[in-house]
BADREN-510748 format. One line per 8 residues: for each residue x, y, z of C-alpha. Coordinates in steps of 0.25 Angstrom, whole numbers, padded with zeros to 4 digits. Example, Ala and Ser with C-alpha at 12.3 -4.5 7.8 and 13.67 -1.06 7.14 Angstrom:
0049 -0018 0031  0055 -0004 0029 $
//
This chain:
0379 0057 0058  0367 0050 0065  0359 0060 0075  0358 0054 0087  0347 0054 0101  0353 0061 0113  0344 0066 0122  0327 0066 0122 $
0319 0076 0133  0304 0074 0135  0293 0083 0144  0281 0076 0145  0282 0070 0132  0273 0058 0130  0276 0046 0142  0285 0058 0150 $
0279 0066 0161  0289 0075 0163  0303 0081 0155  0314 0067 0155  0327 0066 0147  0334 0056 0141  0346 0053 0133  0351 0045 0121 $
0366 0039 0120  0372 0034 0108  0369 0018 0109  0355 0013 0114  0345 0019 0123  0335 0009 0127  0324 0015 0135  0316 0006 0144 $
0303 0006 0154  0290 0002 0154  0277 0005 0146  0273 0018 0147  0288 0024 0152  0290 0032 0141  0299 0023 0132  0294 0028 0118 $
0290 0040 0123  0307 0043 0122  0305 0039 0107  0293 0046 0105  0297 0058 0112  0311 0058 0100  0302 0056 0089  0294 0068 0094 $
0306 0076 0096  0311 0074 0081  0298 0073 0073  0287 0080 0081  0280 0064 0082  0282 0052 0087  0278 0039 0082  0264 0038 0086 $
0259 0053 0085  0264 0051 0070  0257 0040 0066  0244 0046 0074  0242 0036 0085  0241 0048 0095  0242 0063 0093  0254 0072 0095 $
0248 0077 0109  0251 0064 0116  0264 0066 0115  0262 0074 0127  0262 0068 0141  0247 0069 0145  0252 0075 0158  0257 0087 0149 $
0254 0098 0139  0269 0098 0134  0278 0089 0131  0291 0092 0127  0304 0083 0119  0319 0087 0115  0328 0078 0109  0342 0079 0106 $
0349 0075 0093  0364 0073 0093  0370 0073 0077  0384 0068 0079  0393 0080 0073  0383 0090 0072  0376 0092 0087  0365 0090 0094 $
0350 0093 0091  0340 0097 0099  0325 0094 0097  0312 0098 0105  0298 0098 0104  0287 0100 0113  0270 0097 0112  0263 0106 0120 $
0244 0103 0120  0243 0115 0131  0233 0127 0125  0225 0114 0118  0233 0111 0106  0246 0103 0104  0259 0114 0099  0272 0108 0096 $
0286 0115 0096  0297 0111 0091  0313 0113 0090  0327 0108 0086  0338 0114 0091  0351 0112 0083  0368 0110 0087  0371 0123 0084 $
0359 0130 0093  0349 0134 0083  0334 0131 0084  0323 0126 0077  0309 0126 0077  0296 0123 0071  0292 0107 0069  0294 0107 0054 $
0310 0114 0055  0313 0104 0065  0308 0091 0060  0317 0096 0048  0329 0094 0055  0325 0083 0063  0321 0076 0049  0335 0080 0045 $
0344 0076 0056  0339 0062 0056  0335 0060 0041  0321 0054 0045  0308 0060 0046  0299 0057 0056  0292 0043 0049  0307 0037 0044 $
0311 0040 0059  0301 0033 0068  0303 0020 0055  0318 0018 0055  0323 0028 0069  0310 0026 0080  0306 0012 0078  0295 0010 0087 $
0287 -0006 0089  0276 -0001 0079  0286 -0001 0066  0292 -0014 0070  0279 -0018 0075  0274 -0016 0060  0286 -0021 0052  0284 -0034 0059 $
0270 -0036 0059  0264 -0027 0047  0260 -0031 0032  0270 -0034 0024  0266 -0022 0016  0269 -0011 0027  0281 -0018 0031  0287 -0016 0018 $
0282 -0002 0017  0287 0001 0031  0301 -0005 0025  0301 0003 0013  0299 0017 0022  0311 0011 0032  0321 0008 0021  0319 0021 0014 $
0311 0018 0002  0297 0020 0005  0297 0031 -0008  0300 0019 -0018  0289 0011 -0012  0279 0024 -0012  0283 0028 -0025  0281 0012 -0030 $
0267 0011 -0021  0264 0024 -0030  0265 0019 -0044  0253 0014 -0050  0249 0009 -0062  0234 0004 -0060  0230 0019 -0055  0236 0023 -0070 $
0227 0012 -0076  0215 0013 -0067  0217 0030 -0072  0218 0025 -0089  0205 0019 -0086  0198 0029 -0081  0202 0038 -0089  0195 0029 -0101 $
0184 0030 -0095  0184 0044 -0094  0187 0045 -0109  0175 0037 -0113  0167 0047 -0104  0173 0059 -0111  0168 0054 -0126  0155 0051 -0121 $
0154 0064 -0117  0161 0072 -0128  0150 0063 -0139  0137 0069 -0130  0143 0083 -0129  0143 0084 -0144  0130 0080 -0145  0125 0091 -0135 $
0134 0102 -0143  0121 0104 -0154  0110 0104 -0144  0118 0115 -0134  0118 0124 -0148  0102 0122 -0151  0098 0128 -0138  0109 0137 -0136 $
0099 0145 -0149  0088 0144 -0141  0092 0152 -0130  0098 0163 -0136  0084 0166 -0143  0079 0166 -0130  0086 0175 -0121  0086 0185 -0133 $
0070 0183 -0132  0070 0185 -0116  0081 0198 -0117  0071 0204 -0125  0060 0205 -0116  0068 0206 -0104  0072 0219 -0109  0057 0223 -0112 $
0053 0220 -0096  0065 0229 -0090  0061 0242 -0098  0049 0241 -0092  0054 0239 -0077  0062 0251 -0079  0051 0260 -0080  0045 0255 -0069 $
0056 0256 -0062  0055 0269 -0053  0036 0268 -0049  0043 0253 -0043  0054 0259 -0035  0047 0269 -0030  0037 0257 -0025  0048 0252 -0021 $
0052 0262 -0012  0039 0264 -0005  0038 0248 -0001  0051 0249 0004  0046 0261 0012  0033 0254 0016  0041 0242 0019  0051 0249 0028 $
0039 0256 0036  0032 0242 0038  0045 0236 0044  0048 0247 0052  0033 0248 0057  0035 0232 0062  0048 0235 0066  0042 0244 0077 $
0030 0236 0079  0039 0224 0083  0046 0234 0093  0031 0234 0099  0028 0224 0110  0017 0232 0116  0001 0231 0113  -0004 0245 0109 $
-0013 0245 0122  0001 0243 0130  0007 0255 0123  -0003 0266 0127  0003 0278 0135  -0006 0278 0146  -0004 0264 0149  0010 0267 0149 $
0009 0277 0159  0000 0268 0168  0013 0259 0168  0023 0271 0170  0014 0274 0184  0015 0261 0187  0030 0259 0186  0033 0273 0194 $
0023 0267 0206  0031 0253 0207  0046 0263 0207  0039 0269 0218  0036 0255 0227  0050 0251 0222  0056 0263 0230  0051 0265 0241 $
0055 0248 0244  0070 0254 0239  0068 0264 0248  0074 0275 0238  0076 0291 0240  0066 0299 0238  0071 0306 0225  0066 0294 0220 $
0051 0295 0223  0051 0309 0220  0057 0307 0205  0046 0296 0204  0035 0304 0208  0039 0315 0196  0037 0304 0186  0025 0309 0178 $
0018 0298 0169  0013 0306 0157  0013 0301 0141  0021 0311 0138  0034 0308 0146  0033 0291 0147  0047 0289 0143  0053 0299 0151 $
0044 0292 0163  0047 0280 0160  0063 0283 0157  0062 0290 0173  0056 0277 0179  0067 0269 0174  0076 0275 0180  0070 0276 0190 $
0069 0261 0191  0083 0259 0189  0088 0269 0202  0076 0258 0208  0086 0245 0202  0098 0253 0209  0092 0256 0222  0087 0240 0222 $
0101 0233 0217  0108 0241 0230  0097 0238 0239  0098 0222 0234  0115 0223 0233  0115 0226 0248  0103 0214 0250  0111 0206 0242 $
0122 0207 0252  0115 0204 0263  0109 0190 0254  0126 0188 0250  0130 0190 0268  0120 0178 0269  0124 0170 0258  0140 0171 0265 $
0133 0165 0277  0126 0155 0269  0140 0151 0262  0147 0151 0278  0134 0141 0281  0137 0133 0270  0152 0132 0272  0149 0129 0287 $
0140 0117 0282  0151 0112 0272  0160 0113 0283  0150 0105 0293  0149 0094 0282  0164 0092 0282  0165 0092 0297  0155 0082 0300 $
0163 0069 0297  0174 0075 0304  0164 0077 0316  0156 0066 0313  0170 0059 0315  0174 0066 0326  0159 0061 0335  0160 0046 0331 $
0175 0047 0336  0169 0054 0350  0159 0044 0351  0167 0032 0348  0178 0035 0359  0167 0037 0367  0161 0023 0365  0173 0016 0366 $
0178 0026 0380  0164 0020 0384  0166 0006 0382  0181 0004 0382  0187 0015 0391  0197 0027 0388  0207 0026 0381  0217 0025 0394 $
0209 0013 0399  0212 0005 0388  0225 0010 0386  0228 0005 0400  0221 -0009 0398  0230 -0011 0383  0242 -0010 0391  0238 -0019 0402 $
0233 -0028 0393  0246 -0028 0382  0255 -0031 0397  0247 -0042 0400  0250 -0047 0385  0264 -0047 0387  0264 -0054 0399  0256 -0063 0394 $
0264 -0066 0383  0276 -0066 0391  0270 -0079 0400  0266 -0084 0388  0281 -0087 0380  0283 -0092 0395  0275 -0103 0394  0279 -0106 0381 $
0294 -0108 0381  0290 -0117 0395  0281 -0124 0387  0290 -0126 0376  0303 -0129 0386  0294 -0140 0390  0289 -0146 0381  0303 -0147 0374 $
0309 -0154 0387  0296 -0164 0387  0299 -0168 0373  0316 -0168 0376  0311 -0178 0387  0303 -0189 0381  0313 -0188 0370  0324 -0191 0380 $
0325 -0196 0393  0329 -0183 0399  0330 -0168 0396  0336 -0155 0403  0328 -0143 0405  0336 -0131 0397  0329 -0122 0407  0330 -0128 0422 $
0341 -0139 0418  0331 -0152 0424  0330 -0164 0418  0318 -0168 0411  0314 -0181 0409  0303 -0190 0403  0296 -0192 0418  0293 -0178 0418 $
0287 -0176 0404  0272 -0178 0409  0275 -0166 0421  0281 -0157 0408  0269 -0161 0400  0259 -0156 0412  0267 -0143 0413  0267 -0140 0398 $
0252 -0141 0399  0251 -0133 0408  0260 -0123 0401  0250 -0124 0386  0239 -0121 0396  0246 -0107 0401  0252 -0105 0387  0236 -0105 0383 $
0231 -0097 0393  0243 -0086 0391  0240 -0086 0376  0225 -0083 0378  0228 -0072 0386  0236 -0067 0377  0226 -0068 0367  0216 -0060 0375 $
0227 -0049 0378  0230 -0048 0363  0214 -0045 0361  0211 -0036 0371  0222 -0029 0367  0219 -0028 0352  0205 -0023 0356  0211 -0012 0367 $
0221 -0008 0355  0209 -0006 0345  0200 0002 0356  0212 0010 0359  0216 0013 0344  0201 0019 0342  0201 0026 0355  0214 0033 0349 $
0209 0034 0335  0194 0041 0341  0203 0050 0349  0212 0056 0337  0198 0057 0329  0193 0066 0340  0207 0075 0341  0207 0075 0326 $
0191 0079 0322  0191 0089 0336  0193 0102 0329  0183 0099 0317  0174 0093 0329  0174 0108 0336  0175 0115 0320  0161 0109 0316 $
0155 0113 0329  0158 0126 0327  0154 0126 0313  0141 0121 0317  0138 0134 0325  0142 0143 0317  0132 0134 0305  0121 0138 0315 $
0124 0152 0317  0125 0154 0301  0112 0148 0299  0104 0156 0309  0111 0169 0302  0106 0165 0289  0092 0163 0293  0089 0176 0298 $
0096 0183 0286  0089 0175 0275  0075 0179 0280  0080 0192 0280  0086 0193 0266  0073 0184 0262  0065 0196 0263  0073 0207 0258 $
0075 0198 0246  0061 0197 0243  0059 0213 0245  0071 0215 0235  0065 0206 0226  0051 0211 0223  0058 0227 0221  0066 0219 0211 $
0055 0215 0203  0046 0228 0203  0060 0233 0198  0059 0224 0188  0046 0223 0184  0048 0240 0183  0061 0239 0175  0050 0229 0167 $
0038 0241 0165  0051 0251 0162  0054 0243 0151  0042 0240 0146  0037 0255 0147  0048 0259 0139  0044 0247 0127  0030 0253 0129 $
0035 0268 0126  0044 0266 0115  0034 0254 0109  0025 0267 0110  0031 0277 0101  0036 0264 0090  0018 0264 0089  0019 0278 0085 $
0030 0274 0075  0022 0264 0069  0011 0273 0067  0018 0283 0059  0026 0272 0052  0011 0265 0048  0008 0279 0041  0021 0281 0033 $
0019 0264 0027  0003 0269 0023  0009 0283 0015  0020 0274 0009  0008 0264 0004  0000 0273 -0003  0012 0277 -0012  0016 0263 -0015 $
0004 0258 -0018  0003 0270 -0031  0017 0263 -0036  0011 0248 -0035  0007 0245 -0050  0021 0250 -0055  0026 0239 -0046  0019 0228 -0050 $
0022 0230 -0066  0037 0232 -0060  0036 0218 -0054  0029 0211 -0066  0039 0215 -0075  0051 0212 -0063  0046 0197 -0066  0044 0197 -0079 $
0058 0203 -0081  0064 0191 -0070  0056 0178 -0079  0063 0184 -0092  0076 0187 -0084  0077 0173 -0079  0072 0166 -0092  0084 0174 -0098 $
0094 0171 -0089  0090 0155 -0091  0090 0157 -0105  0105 0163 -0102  0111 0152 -0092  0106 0142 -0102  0112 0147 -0115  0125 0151 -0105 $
0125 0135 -0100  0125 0131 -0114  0136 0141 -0118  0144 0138 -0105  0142 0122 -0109  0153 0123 -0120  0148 0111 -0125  0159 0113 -0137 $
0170 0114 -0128  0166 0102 -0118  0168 0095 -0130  0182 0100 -0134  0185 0097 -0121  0180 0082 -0120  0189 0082 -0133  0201 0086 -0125 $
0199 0078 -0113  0197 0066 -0121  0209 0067 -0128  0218 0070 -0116  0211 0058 -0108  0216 0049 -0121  0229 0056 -0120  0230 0055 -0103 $
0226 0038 -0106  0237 0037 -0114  0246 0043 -0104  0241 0036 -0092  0241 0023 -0100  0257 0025 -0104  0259 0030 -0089  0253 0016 -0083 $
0265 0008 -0093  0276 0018 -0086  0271 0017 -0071  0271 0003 -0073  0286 0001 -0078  0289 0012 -0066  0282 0004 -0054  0289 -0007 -0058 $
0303 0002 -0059  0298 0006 -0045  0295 -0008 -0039  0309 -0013 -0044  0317 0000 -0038  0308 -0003 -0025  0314 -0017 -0026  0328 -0015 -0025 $
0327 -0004 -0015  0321 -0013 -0005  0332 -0023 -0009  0342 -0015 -0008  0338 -0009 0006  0334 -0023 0012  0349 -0031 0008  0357 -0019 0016 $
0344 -0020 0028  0344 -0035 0028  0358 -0036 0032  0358 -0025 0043  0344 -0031 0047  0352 -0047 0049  0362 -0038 0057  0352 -0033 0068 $
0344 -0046 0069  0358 -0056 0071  0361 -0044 0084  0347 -0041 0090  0341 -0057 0088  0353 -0067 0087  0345 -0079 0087  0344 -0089 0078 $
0329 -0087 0075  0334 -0077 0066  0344 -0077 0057  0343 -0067 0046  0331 -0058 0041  0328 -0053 0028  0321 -0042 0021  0316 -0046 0009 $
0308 -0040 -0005  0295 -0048 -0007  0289 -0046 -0020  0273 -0050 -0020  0263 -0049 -0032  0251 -0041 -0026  0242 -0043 -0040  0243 -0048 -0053 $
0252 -0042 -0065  0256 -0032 -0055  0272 -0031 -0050  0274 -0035 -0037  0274 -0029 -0023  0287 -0027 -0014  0288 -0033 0000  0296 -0033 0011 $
0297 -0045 0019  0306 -0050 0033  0310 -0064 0032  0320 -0072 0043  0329 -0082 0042  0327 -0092 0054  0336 -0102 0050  0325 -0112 0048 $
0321 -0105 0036  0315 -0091 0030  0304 -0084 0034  0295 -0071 0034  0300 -0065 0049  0284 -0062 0052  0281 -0078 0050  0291 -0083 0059 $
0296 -0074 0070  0290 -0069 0084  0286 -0056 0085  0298 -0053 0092  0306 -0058 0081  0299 -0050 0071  0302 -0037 0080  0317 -0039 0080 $
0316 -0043 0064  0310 -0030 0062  0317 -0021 0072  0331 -0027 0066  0326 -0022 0052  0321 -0010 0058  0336 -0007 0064  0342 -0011 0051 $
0333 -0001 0041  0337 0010 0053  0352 0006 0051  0350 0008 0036  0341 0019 0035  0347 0034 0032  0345 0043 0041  0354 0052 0052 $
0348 0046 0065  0358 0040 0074  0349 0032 0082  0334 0023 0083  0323 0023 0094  0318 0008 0094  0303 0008 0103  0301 -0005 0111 $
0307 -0013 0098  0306 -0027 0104  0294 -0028 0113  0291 -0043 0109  0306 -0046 0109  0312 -0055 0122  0322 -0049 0130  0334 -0056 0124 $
0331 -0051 0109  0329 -0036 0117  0343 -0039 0124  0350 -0042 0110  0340 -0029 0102  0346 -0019 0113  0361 -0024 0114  0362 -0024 0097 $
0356 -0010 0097  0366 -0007 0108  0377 -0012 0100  0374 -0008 0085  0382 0002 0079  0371 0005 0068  0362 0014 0079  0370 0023 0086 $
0358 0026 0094  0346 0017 0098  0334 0020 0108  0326 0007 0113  0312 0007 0121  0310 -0005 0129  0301 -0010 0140  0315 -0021 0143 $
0322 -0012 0153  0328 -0026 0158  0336 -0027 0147  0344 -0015 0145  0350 -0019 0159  0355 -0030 0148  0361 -0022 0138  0372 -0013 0141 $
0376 0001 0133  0362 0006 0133  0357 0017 0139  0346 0015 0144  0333 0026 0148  0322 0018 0158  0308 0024 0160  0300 0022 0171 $
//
């Protein structure tokens, strides 16, 4: 049994915002709407379910990620399966780009509950179910307008290699493709070459065997020669062995002394004039008179002053002075941070009013359009009150005035219908010898018409007047409308903007207020600034002296060090200097005994080369590998006569399998064409073996080629036919390998199939598929959504 679609659920897949649902019957499913809807994004969506891609991400023309709706950073698909007589299957997957990487899960749940997980477990069953991997799927199930688009439109070549892969024998072909006799050949003659190479060389190694032997003599003559007296040197180091290390050992010793004497010197910055005690203790006195001064302006207990005047400067005790001074200086550093903490809160108090100024200002500046708004509407009601009257005045006039418009126009469709009674009886009158007035019953004849002509005269003159006056009414009115509308409008402005009016008033005071507060507290913080900063920087400059009378003390004793350093390195001369002539014969014969060592050594690597050259087994060797290439060209030659007899085998078994596929695929094919085009044009289409010779004394290549039988004769179906025509060609044999193909899936997704096709053809495409018994189930995109109100027994699903 076939499996079949039944339901699909997206969130935020690729073309959906948000979770939609949708369901497939048995029969046909045609889903319509506009570009951009969502239309393919329901096939992509299934083939995503079931393989993981769908038809773009796998042949890379965007990455997997895009499948996500870019409103989202997940999106989500389950599709149900339904296998008649075993159950339904459920499938869901989910790409998730959160966290800056794109993770994928993945499961299948079967009919009888159990679950499973993992891409690779699930793509199993999938593969199974349906009997199709992912690439025979979106060929022969998922038919989208870029294969029909190519099989219509490509080379011949890659249509018949696409028809090969849709019929199922794309492993003949690939096997055939794979066969190659010239690779065999161009290989025999290569390896000639290679033959002709090794001879040469074995002929010149031979001749090099004797010369290898000669000087392989020479040497070993030699390094007996050079062991000799390189035996004779080293019994003579030895007994210089133990005057040389003791020499040894005293330059080390010397050495050591040296570095560690520079190693202290380095460590003195100081001039030797800096570094006397009594200058010292000149700068100690100095630093216990400026603690003093810093004090007294600290305004410290007098256990301070009293510990400082116990301070005795001597040379004996400068670093337990200089140690008391310090910390000294550091409960001076503790007494000043308090002293400028509690400044410092006085400097933050005037930074909060300078904040509440500058927040006062910010607000200013956003009032003062309102106000600036809220002064040009006062002074324009006070122009117009000035030069128009109040608002009651002109109130008053406007209604006076819109009476005296009605009244006007009142008179005034008066004297019109007089006028036109009139002048209907004048013309009744000269028409006929008499008439009768409709309104007073009098006859009316032609001996009063000149009177009548005089009235109505009169009557175009009032008509006139009236008419002017009204006119002048309607103006005056317009103008009092438009002064009375602004008064209004200026009115609301001023109710409106009032309460901001009085706010900034308010906020201008208390501006003013704040300022003069800050001035007086900046000239008093400016001043205690000043008197904080200069104690700061004697305390600095004192933590400075500290630290630079401590340098100057331990700088001090490293001069004693060096000193008795200096004394030890002349002792340790002296002894060295008894040892010297034993080093120097030591060294002498060191040399002598490394030129003989390494004239040895070469004598050595050079007899070892030639030993390591082998030069008699190189040539047992060429032997053997010229006899195995002889053999190996025999071989290949025998192989090239087989391959050939087997390509051949190969191209005829290639033959009859496209035959045999195309005679049953020609038939079904006719069948689609007469239902979904039944017009003449057509009349039958063939797929058909053409065999062309691509060089000379080669067999000849295999074909596939489309021809159509239009009644008026037979043709190539790309030389004749519309695109259209080719598309409903192409899809009717696309339908017809689907119909033949093996494989368990009981439906096919067609995507916009025949976008160049007019609507009758599309009329005839839908109501075949609606009635073929060969599909059980078939989904349709399409941008028509006219004609499915056409074609009954369709489900239909409309995007918007």
């Amino acid at each position: 049994m076939k499996a079949k679609l039944r339901r699909l659920e997206v969130n935020c897949f690729r073309g959906f915002r948000s979770q939609r649902m949708f369901e497939f019957p048995d029969g046909v499913t045609v889903v319509v709407g506009p570009v951009g809807s969502g239309k393919s994004s329901i096939l992509s969506a299934i083939q995503f379910a079931l393989y993981g891609f769908d038809f773009n991400t796998a042949m890379n023309l965007y990455q997997r990620e895009s499948l996500i709706n870019v409103e989202c950073e997940r999106a989500e698909v389950q599709l149900t399966l339904e296998v008649p007589g075993d159950g339904l299957y459920q499938v869901g997957r989910s790409l998730d780009r959160s966290g800056g990487r794109l993770r994928e899960t993945v499961f299948l749940k079967t009919p009888q509950g159990d679950v499973v997980n993992g891409s690779v477990e699930v793509e199993a069953i999938i593969e199974e179910l349906l009997g199709l991997d992912f690439q025979e799927f979106i060929r022969s199930v998922s038919l989208g307008y870029v294969l029909v688009h190519m099989l219509a439109y490509g080379r011949q070549a890659s249509r018949s290699r696409a028809l090969d892969i849709l019929l199922g024998i794309r492993s003949i072909r690939a096997f055939y493709e794979s066969l190659n006799p010239r690779r065999i050949k161009k290989e025999v003659d290569e390896l000639r070459r290679n033959l002709e190479d090794l001879r040469r060389e074995y002929s010149e190694t031979e001749e090099n065997y004797s010369r290898v032997k000669t000087r392989k003599r020479e040497l070993e003559s030699k390094k007996s020669e050079l062991q000799k007296r390189l035996s004779d040197i080293q019994g003579q180091l030895k007994q210089l062995e133990e005057p040389v290390r003791n020499y040894l050992d005293l330059s080390r010793k010397i050495e050591d002394n040296k570095n560690y004497a520079n190693r202290l010197r380095e460590k003195i910055k100081h001039s030797p004039s800096e570094l006397d005690p009594y200058r010292i203790m000149e700068e100690v006195e100095y630093v216990k008179r400026e603690l003093r001064d810093v004090f007294e302006k600290l305004v410290v207990s007098q256990d301070y002053f009293n510990t400082l005047e116990k301070v005795q400067v001597s040379s004996e005790n400068l670093h337990q002075t200089v140690a008391l001074l310090e910390k000294l200086l550091d409960d001076a550093w503790r007494r000043y941070d308090r002293v400028w903490e509690a400044f410092q809160s006085s400097v933050n108090e005037l930074e909060q009013r300078r904040g509440e100024l500058r927040g006062l200002e910010k607000l200013l500046v956003e009032l003062e359009p309102i106000i600036s708004e809220y002064e040009e509407a006062e002074e324009r009601l006070q122009e117009l009150e000035a030069k128009y009257g109040t608002q009651e005045k002109l109130e008053k006039e406007f209604k006076k005035i819109e009476e005296e418009l009605r009244e006007n126009m009142k008179k005034l469709q008066q004297l019109k219908s007089i006028q036109q009674l009139k002048q209907s009886l004048a013309e009744s009158a000269l028409r006929r010898t008499s008439v009768t007035c409709p309104v007073c019953g009098s006859q009316i004849d032609s001996s009063i018409i000149d009177e009548l002509r005089s009235e109505l005269s009169q009557i175009a003159k009032q008509v006139l007047d009236y008419e002017k006056k009204i006119q002048e009414n309607e103006k005056r009115l317009k103008e009092l409308r438009a002064l009375l509308e602004d008064i209004r409008g200026l009115k609301v402005t001023l109710v409106s903007r009032e309460p901001d009016y009085d706010r900034y008033r308010d906020f201008i005071q208390r501006k003013e207020d704040l300022e003069e507060e800050i001035r007086e507290d900046e000239l008093v913080i400016k001043g205690k600034e000043h008197e904080y900063r200069s104690i700061s920087a004697v305390l600095t400059s004192l933590d400075e002296k500290i630290g630079d009378l401590k340098r100057k003390l331990n700088e001090y004793s490293l001069s004693l060090e060096i000193l008795k350093t200096e004394k030890e390195i002349a002792e340790l001369e002296e002894q060295r200097k008894e040892l010297e002539p034993y080093f120097t014969q030591y060294t002498k014969l060191k040399e002598e005994e490394k030129q003989a060592t390494d004239a040895l050594t070469k004598v050595e690597a050079e007899l070892s080369a030639l030993e390591e050259s082998y030069v008699e087994q190189h040539l047992e060797e060429l032997s053997r590998e010229i006899s195995g290439l002889e053999s190996k060209i025999s071989n290949l030659e025998n192989l090239y006569v087989k391959l050939e007899k087997v390509r051949n085998t190969v191209r005829q078994i290639l033959d009859k399998q496209r035959r045999e596929k195309i005679e049953a695929l020609n038939r079904r094919i006719n069948e689609i064409i007469r239902k979904v085009y039944p017009s003449e044009s057509i009349r039958s289409v063939e797929l058909e073996i053409i065999e062309k010779y691509t060089r000379k004394g080669a067999p000849p290549a295999s074909y596939y080629d489309i021809y159509v039988n239009t009644g008026s004769g037979r043709y190539k179906f790309n030389e004749l036919l519309s695109d259209g025509q080719k598309t409903i060609v192409i899809l009717s044999v696309l339908l017809a390998i689907y119909s033949q193909t093996r494989h368990k899936a009981g439906f096919i997704m067609l995507d916009e199939p025949l976008p160049n096709v007019d609507d009758e053809i599309k009329l005839a495409f839908l109501t075949t598929l609606a009635e073929s018994e060969d599909i059980p189930q078939v989904i349709v995109t399409t941008q028509a959504e006219e004609l499915t109100t056409k074609v009954s027994g369709i489900n239909i699903i409309r995007l918007r």
